[in-house]
C-alpha beads as a LAMMPS data file, in Angstrom:
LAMMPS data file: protein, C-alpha beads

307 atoms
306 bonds

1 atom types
1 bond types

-500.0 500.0 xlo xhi
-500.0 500.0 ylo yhi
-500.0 500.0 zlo zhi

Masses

1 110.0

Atoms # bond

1 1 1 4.447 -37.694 9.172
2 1 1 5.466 -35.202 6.167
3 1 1 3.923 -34.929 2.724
4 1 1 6.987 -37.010 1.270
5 1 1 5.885 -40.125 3.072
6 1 1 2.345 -39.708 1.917
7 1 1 3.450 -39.162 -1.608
8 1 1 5.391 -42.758 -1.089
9 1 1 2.348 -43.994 0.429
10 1 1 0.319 -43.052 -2.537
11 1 1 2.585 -43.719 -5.326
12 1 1 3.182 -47.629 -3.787
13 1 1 -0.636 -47.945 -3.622
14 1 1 -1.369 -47.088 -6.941
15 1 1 1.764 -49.078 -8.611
16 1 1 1.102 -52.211 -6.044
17 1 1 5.092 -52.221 -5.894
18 1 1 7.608 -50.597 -3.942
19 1 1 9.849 -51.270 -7.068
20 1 1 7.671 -49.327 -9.990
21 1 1 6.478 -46.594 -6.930
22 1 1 9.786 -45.970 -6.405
23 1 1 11.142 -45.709 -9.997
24 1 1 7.968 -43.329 -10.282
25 1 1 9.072 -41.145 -7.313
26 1 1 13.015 -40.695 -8.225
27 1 1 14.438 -42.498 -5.490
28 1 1 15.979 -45.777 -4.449
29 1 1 13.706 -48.609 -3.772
30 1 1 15.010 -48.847 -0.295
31 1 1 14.043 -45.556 0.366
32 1 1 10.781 -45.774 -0.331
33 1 1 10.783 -48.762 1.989
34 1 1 12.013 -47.301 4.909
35 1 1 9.551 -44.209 4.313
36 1 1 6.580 -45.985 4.011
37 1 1 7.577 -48.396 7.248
38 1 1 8.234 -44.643 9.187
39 1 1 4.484 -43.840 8.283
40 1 1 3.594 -47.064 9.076
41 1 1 4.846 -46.955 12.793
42 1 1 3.506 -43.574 12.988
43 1 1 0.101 -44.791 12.200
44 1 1 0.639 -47.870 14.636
45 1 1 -0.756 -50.202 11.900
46 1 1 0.137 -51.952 9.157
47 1 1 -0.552 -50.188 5.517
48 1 1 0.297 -52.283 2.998
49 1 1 0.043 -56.296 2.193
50 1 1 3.002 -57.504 0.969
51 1 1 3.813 -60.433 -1.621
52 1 1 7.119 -61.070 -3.450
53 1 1 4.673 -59.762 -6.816
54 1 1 2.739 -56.784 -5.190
55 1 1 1.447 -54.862 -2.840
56 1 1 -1.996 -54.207 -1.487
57 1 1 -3.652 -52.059 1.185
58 1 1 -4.815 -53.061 4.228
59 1 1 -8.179 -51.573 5.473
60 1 1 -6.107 -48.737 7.602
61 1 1 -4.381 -48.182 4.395
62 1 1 -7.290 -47.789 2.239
63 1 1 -8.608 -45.227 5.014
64 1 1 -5.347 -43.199 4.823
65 1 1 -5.061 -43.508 0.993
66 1 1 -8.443 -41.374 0.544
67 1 1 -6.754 -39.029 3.257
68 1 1 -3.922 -38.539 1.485
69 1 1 -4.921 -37.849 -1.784
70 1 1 -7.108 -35.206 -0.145
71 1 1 -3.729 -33.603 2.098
72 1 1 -1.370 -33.691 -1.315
73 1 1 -4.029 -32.227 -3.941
74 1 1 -4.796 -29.483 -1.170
75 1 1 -1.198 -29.133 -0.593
76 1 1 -0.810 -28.897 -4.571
77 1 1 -3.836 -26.220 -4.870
78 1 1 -2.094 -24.267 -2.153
79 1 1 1.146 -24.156 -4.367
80 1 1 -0.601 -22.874 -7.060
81 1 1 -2.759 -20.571 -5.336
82 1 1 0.770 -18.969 -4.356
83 1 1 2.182 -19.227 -7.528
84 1 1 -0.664 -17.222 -9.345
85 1 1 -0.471 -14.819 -6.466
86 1 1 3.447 -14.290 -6.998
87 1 1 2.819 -14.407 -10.845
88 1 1 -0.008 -12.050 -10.278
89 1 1 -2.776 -13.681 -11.918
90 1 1 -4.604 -13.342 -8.937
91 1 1 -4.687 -11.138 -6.231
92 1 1 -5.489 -7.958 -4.586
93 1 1 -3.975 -4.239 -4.512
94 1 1 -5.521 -1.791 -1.781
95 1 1 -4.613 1.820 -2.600
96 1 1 -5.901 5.192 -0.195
97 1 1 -5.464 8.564 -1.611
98 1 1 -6.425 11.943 -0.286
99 1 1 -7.825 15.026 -1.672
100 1 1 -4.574 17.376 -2.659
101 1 1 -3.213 14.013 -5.080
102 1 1 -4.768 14.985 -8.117
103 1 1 -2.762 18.215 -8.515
104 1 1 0.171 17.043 -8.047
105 1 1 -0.045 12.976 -9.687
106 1 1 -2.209 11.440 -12.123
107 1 1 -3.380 8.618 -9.686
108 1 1 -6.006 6.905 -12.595
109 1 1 -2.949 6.804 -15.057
110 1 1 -0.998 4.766 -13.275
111 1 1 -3.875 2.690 -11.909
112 1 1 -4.768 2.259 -15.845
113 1 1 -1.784 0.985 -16.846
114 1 1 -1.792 -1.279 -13.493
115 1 1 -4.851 -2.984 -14.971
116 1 1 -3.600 -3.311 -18.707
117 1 1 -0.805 -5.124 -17.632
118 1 1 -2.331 -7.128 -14.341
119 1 1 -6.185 -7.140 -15.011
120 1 1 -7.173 -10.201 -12.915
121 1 1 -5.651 -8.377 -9.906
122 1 1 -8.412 -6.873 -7.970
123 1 1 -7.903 -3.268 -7.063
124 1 1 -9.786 -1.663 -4.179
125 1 1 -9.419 2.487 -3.830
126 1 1 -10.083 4.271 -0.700
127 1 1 -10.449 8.055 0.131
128 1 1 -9.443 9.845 3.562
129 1 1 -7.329 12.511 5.418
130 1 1 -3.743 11.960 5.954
131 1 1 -4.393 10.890 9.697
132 1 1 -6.956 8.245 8.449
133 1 1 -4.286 7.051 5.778
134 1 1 -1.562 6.712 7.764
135 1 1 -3.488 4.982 10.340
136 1 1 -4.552 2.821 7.976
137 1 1 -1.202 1.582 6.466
138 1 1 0.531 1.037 10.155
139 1 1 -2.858 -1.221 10.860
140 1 1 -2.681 -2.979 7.180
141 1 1 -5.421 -2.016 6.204
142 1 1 -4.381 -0.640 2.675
143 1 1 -1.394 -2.125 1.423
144 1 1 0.154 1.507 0.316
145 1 1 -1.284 5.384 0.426
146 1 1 -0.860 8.779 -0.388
147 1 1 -0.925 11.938 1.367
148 1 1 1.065 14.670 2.920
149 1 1 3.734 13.326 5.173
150 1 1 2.471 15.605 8.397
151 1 1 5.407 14.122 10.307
152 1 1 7.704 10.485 10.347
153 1 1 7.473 7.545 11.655
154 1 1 9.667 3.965 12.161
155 1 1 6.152 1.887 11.387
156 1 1 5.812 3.322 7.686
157 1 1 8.376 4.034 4.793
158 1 1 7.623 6.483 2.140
159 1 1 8.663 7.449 -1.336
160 1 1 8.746 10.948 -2.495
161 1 1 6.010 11.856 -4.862
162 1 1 5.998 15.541 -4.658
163 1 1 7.402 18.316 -3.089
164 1 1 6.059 22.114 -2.749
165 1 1 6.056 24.744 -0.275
166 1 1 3.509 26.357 1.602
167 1 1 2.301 30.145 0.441
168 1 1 -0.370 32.730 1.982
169 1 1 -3.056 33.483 -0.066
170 1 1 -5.224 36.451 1.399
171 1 1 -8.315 38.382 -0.203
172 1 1 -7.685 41.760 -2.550
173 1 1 -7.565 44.635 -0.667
174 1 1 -6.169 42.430 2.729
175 1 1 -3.136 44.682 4.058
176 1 1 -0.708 42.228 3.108
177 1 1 -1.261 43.034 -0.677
178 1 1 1.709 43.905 -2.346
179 1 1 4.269 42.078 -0.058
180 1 1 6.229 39.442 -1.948
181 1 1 7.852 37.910 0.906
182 1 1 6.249 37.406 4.988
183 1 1 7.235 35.898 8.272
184 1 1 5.112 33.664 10.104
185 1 1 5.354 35.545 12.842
186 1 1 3.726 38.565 10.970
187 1 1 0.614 36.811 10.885
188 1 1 -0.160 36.472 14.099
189 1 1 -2.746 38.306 14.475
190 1 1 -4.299 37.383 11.484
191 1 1 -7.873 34.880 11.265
192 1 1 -7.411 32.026 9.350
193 1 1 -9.621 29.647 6.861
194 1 1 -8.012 26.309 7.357
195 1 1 -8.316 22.305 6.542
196 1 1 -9.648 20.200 9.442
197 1 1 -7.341 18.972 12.317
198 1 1 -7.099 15.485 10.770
199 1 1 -5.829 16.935 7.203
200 1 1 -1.923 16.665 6.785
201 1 1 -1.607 20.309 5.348
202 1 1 -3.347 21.157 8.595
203 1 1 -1.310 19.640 10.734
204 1 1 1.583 20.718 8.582
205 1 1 0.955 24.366 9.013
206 1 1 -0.179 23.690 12.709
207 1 1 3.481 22.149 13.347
208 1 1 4.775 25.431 12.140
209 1 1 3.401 27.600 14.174
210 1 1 4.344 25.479 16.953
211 1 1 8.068 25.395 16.375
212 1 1 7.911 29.446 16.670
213 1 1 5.500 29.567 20.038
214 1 1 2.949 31.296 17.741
215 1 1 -0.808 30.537 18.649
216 1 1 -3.702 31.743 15.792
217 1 1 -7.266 31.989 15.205
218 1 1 -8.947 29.785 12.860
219 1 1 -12.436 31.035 12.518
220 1 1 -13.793 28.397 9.633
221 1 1 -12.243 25.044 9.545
222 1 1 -12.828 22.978 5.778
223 1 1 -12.154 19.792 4.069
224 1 1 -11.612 20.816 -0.259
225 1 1 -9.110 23.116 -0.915
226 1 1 -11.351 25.006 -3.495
227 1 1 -14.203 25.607 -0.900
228 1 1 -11.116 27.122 1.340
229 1 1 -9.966 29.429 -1.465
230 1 1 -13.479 30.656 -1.792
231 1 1 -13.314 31.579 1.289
232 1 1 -9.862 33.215 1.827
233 1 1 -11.202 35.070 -1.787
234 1 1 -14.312 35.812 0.138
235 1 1 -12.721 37.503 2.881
236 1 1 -13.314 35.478 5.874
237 1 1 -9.405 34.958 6.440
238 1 1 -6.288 33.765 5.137
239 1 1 -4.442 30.201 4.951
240 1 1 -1.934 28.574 3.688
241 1 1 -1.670 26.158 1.161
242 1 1 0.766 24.268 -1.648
243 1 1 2.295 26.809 -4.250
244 1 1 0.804 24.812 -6.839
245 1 1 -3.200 25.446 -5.855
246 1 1 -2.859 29.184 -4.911
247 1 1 -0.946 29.146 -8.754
248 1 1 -3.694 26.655 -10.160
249 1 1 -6.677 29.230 -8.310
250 1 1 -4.937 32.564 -9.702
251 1 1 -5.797 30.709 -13.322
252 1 1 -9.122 31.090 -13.071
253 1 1 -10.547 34.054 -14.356
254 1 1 -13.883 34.161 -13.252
255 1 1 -13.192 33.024 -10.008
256 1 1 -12.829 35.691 -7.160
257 1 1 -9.146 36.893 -7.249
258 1 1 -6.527 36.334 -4.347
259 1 1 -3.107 37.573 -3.427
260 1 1 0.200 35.192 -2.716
261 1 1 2.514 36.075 -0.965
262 1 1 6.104 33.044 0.000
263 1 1 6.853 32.949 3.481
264 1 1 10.598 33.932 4.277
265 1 1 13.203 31.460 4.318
266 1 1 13.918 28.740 5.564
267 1 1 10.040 28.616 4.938
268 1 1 7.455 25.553 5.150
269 1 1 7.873 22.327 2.967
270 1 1 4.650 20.307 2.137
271 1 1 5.823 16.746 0.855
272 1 1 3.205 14.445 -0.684
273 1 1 4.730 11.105 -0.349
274 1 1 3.699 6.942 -1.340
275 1 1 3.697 5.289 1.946
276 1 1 3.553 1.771 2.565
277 1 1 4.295 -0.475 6.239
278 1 1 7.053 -1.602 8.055
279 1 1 10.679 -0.909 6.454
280 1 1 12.087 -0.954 3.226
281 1 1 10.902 -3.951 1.082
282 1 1 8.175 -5.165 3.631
283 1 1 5.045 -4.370 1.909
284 1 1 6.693 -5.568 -1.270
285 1 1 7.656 -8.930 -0.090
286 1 1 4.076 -9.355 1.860
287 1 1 2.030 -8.677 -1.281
288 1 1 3.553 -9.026 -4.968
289 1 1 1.057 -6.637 -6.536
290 1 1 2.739 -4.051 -4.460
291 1 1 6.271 -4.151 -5.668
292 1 1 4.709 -4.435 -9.494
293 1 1 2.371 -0.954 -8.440
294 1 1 5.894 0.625 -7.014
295 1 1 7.903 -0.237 -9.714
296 1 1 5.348 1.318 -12.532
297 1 1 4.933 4.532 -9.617
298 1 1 8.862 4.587 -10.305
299 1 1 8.818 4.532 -13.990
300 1 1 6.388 7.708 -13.875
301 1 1 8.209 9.152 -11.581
302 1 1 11.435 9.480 -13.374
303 1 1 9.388 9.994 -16.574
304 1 1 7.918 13.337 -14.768
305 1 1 11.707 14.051 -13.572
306 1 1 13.257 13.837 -17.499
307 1 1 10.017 15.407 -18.774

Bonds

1 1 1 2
2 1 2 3
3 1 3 4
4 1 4 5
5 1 5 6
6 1 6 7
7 1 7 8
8 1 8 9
9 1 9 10
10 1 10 11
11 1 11 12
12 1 12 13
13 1 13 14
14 1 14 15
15 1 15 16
16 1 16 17
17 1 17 18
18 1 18 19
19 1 19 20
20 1 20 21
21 1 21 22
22 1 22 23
23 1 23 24
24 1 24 25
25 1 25 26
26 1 26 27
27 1 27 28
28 1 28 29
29 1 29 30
30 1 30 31
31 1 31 32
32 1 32 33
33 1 33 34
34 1 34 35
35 1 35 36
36 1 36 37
37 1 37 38
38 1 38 39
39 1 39 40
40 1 40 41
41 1 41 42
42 1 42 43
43 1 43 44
44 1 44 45
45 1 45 46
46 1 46 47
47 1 47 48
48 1 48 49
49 1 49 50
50 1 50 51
51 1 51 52
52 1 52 53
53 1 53 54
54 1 54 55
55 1 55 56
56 1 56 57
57 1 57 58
58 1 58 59
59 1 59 60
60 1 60 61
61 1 61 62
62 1 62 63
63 1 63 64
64 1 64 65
65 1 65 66
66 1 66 67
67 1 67 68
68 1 68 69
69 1 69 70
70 1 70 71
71 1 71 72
72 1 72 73
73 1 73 74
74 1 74 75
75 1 75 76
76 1 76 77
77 1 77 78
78 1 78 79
79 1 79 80
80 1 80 81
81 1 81 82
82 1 82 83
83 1 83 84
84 1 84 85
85 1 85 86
86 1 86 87
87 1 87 88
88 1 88 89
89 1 89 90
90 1 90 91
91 1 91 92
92 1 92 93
93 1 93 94
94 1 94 95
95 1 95 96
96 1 96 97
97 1 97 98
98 1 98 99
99 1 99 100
100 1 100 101
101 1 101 102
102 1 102 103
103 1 103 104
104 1 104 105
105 1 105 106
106 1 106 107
107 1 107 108
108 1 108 109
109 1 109 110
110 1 110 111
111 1 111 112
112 1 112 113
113 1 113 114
114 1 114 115
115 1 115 116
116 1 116 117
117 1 117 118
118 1 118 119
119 1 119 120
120 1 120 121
121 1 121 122
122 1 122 123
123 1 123 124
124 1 124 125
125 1 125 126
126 1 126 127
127 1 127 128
128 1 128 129
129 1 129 130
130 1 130 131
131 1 131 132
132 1 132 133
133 1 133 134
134 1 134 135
135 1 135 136
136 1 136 137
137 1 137 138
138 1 138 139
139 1 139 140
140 1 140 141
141 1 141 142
142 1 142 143
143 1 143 144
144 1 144 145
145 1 145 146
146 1 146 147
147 1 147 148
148 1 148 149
149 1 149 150
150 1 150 151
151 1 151 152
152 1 152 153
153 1 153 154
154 1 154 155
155 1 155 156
156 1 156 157
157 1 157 158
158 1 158 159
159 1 159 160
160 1 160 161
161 1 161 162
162 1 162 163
163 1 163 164
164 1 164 165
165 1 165 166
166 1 166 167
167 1 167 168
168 1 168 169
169 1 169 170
170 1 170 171
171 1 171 172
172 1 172 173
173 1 173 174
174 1 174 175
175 1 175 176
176 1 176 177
177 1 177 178
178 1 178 179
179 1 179 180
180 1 180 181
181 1 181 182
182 1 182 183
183 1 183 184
184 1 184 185
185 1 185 186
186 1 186 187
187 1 187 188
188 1 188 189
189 1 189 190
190 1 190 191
191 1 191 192
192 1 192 193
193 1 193 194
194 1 194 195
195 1 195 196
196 1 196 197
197 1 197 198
198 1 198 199
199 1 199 200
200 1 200 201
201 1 201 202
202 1 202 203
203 1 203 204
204 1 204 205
205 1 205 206
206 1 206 207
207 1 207 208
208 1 208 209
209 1 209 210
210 1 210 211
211 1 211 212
212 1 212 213
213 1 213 214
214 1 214 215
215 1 215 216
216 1 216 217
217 1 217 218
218 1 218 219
219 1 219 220
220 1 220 221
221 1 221 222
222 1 222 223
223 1 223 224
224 1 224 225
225 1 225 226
226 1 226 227
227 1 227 228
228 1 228 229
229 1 229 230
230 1 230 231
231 1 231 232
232 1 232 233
233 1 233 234
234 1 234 235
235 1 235 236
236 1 236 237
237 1 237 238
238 1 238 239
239 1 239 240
240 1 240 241
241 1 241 242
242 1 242 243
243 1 243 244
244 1 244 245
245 1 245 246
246 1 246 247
247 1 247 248
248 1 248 249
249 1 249 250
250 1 250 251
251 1 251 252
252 1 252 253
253 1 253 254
254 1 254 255
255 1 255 256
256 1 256 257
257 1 257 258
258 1 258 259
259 1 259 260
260 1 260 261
261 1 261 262
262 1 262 263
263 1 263 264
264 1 264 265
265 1 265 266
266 1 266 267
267 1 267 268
268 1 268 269
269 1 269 270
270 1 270 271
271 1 271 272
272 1 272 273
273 1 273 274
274 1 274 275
275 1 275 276
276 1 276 277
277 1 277 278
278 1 278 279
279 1 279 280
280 1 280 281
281 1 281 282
282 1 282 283
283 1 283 284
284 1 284 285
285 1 285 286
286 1 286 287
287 1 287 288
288 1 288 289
289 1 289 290
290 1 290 291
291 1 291 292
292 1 292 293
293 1 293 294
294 1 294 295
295 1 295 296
296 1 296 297
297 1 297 298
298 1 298 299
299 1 299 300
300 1 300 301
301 1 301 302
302 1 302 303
303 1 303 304
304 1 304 305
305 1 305 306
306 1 306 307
């Protein structure tokens, strides 16, 4: 059976006549006839009584007739249960974010004007290390994330959100004070504060190394970039980080000072990106609240590009 021979079924049952039932549902009479005696073979039983005047239902009929209304009004609730998801009225937006996003991308902006415009959409905000995140989008469970893209992959797409590159910042007085420009190689020898293994600056910076067959010390391993320039200020070692905190750190005067110094060409990118499943259009086609959050991310994107 399909849902357009129960519709037949119910319409003839409430108009007792093929004739009226079938005016009501937009087809030919005989139509509607053959439909209903399809269901009724199906069902191996008669369904309906039939006079030259009306129509009436057997006792099998007035079983399926309480069936049916129950099938089409769920089938009906499930079409607008779609509908308010597609016109996103309802709904659900899962976001994960890391802990280098706020220098770089006002995160709560765009999530504000998310809300103003889509308020009955539930949004649910998670916090982790790039590892965690990407994890996390391949498996579904956040429907789109940012972090530092610590290396590519065919399960994920991203979209570019920021790009920096990676600096040493070292303690006054440390013997690289006064040199604009250094090799990785040069610091070989040198002890390092870094981020944890599972943070995508650390594995950026780890990846590095690696492509030159250099092997360091890390004597102090962190999560928060501030608590790591304390430390490099300190003097327990140096790192490396994004341009933009070692420039945001030098700001503050009462903090302890550091030193910068760029690493010599071709150098090493750090590239905070929005990543969502699958390929292009996937995640935007699986959940509607998606391609509206992308399309605003967009919009302040190439506001921040003009600006």
């Amino acid at each position: 059976m399909d849902l357009k021979q129960l519709e037949h079924f119910v319409a003839a049952a409430d108009e007792q006549h093929f004739t009226r039932a079938a005016r009501k549902m937009n087809i030919v009479q005989s139509g509607l006839s053959a439909s209903i005696r399809a269901l009724e073979q199906e069902m191996g039983a008669p369904l309906f009584i039939r006079t030259t005047r009306r129509v009436e239902l057997t006792v099998a009929g007035r079983v399926l007739y309480e069936k049916a209304q129950g099938i089409i009004e769920g089938v009906k609730e499930a079409r607008r249960a779609v509908a308010a998801i597609n016109g996103l009225e309802r709904g659900s937006l899962a976001i994960g974010t890391c802990g280098s996003l706020n220098a770089f991308f006002d995160l709560p902006l765009l999530l504000g004007e998310f809300h103003a415009l889509h308020p009955t959409v539930e949004i649910k905000l998670c916090h982790g290390t790039a590892t965690k995140l990407m994890d996390k989008v391949k498996e579904g469970g956040v429907d789109l994330a940012f972090f530092p893209l610590y290396e590519k992959s065919r399960e994920i797409v991203s979209m570019p959100i920021a790009s920096d590159t990676l600096v040493v910042v070292y303690p006054v007085g440390h013997r690289l004070e006064g040199r604009q420009c250094v090799s990785l190689e040069s610091l070989a020898d040198e002890r390092f504060v870094d981020f944890q293994p599972d943070k995508g600056t650390r594995r950026i910076v780890d990846r590095a190394f690696g492509l030159v067959n250099i092997s360091r010390k890390t004597v102090l391993e962190v999560g928060d970039v501030q608590v790591l320039l304390d430390l490099v200020a300190r003097g327990f070692g140096i790192a490396l980080v994004p341009h933009a905190f070692a420039r945001a750190r030098a700001a503050l005067l009462k903090r302890p000072k550091l030193g910068i110094a760029t690493l010599k060409k071709p150098g090493v990118r750090w590239d905070l990106v929005a990543a969502c499943s699958g390929s292009a259009g996937d995640a935007q086609s699986r959940n509607p609240a998606v391609a509206a959050f992308t399309k605003l991310l967009d919009k302040m994107r190439a506001g921040a590009a003009a600006a």
